[in-house]
C-alpha positions in Angstrom: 37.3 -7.7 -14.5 34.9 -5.2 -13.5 32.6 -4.9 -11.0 29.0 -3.2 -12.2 27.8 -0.1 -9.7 24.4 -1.4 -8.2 22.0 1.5 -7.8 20.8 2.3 -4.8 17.2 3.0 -4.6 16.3 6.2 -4.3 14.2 7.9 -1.3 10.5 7.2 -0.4 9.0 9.5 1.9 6.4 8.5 4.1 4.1 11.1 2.6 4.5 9.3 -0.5 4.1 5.8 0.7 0.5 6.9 2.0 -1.0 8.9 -0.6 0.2 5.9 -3.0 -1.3 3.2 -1.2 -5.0 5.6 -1.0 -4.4 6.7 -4.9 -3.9 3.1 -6.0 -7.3 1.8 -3.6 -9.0 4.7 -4.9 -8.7 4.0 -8.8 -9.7 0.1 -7.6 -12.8 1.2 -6.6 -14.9 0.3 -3.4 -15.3 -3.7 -5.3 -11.5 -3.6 -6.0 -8.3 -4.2 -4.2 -4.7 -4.0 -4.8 -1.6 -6.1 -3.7 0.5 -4.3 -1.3 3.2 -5.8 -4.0 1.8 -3.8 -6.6 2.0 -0.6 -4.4 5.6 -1.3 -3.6 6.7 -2.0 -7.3 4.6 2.0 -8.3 7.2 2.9 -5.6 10.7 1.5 -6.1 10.1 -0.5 -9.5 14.0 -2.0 -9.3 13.8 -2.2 -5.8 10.3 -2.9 -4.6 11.3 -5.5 -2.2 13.0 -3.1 0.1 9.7 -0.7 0.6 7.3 -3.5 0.9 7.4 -3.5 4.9 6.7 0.1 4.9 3.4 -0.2 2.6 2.2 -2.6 4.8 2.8 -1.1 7.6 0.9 2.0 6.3 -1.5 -0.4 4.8 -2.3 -1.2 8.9 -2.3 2.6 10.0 -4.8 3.5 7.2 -6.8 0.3 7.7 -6.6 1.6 11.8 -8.7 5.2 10.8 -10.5 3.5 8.6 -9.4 4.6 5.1 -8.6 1.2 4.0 -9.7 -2.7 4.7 -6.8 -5.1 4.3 -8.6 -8.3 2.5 -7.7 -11.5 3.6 -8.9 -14.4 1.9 -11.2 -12.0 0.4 -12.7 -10.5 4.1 -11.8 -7.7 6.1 -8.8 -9.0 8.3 -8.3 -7.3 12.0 -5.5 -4.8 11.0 -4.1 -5.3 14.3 -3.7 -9.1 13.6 -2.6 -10.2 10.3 -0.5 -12.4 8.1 0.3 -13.9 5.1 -1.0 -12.4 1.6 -3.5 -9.7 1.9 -5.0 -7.2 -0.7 -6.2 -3.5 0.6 -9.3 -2.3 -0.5 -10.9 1.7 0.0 -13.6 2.4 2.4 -16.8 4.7 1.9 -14.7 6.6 4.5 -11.8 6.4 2.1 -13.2 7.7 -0.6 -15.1 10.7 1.2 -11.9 11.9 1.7 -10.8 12.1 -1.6 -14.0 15.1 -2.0 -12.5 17.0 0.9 -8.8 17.7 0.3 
């Protein structure tokens, strides 16, 4: 009998955990969101499960300097206090930033 190799998912720096999550909220628009799901599954497709603590833990960083709202039921949730499903969505701020790097 044998035993299929599982792969193991490859490495996801933090860099490119961040500039994902502001990439995929840019192209949404300031009137759309994303999942934090969605961001994970750009990231690891296979494997999105085991990055999806670290998006949303950026998610809470970027929302903190004011890059990004996290959504919740649709409103700006306190990014220090938070649960359940939420959607991230760009600021003004956000997007200004895009025009200066």
């Amino acid at each position: 009998m044998a035993t299929e190799r599982v792969k193991k998912p490859r490495k996801v720096s933090d860099e490119e955990v961040y500039e994902t999550i502001i990439h995929m909220c840019r192209e949404a628009g300031l009137a759309g969101s994303v999942r934090p799901e969605d961001v994970a599954r750009v990231l690891l497709p296979e494997h999105w499960q085991t990055i999806l603590k670290r998006v949303r833990l950026f998610s809470k960083k970027l929302a903190q300097n004011g890059r990004i709202f996290i959504l919740r039921k649709g409103k700006p949730a306190d990014p220090d206090d938070f649960r359940g499903l939420i959607r991230l969505q760009i600021t003004e701020a956000g997007l200004l930033d895009d025009e200066e790097e």
